[in-house]
C-alpha positions in Angstrom: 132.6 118.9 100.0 129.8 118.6 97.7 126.7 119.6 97.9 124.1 116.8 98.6 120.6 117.0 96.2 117.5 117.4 98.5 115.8 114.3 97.6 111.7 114.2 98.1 111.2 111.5 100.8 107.7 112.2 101.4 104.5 113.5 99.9 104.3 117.5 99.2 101.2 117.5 101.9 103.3 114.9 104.6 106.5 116.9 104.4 105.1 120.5 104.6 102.4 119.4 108.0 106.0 118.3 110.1 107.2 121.7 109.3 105.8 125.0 111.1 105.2 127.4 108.3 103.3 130.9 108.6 100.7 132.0 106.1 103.0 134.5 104.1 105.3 131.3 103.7 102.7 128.7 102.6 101.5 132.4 100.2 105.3 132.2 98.9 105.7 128.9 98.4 102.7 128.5 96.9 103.2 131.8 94.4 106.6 130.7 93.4 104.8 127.2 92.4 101.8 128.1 90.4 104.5 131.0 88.5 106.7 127.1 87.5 103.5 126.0 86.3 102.8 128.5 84.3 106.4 129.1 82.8 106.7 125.1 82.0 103.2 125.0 80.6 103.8 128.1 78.0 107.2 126.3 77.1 105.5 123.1 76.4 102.0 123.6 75.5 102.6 127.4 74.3 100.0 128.7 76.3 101.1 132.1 77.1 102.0 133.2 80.2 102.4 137.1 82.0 105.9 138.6 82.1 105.0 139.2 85.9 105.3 135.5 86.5 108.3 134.7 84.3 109.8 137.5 86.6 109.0 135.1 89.7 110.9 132.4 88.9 113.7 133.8 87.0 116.0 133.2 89.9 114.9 129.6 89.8 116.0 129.0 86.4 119.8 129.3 88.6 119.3 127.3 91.3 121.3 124.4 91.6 119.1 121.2 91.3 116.8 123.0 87.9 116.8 120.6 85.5 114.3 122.3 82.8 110.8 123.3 82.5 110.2 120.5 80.8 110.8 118.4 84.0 109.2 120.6 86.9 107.2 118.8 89.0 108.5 115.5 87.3 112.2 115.2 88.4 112.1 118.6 90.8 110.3 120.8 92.5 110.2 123.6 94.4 110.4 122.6 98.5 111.0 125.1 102.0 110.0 128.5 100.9 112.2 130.1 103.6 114.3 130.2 101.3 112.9 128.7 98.1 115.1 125.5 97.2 114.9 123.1 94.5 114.7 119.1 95.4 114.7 116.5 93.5 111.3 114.5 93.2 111.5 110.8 93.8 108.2 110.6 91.5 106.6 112.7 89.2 103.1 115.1 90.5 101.0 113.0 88.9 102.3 109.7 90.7 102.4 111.0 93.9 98.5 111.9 93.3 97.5 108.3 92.1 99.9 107.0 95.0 96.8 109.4 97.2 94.1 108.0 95.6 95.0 104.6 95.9 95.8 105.2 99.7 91.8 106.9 100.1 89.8 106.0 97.0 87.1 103.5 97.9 86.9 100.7 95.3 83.6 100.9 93.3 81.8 97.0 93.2 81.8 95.3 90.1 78.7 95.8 88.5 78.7 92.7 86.4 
């Protein structure tokens, strides 16, 4: 039977409050996170990042869902940090953040 992809229903912040996570979990997830960043931001912008963090994700890269640096945060993510999985994002970081703004950003009046 195959394997189903994890698909990202909700927002990052929505799905992780129905879940009960402890603080070395939230520290994991969020370590495991920031190390994607890094690695996908030295592979596309060539900022360098430290060995230490290429280490972190290495098992990542082997996961079954990782499509590329290039795409992290865009097409997948990192999701449930007992154990770390890879999902597949219904939108990109950067949409689901405008998606929040537009949900609690108060218009400005038109000054004309």
């Amino acid at each position: 039977m195959a394997k189903k992809d994890k698909l990202w229903q909700k927002s990052d912040f929505e799905a992780l409050k129905e879940k009960e996570l402890n603080t070395s979990q939230l520290r994991l997830r969020h370590d495991v996170r920031y190390a994607c960043f890094r690695v996908q931001k030295e592979l596309v912008e060539g900022v360098e990042c430290p060995d230490e963090l290429k280490d972190k994700v290495k098992e990542v890269e082997g996961m079954e869902g990782f499509e590329g640096w290039k795409n992290f945060a865009v097409t997948w993510d990192i999701s449930t940090p007992d154990p770390i999985q890879v999902v597949k994002r219904m939108w990109s970081i950067e949409q689901e953040h405008n998606q929040m703004l537009e949900r609690v950003a108060i218009p400005l009046p038109n000054s004309n």
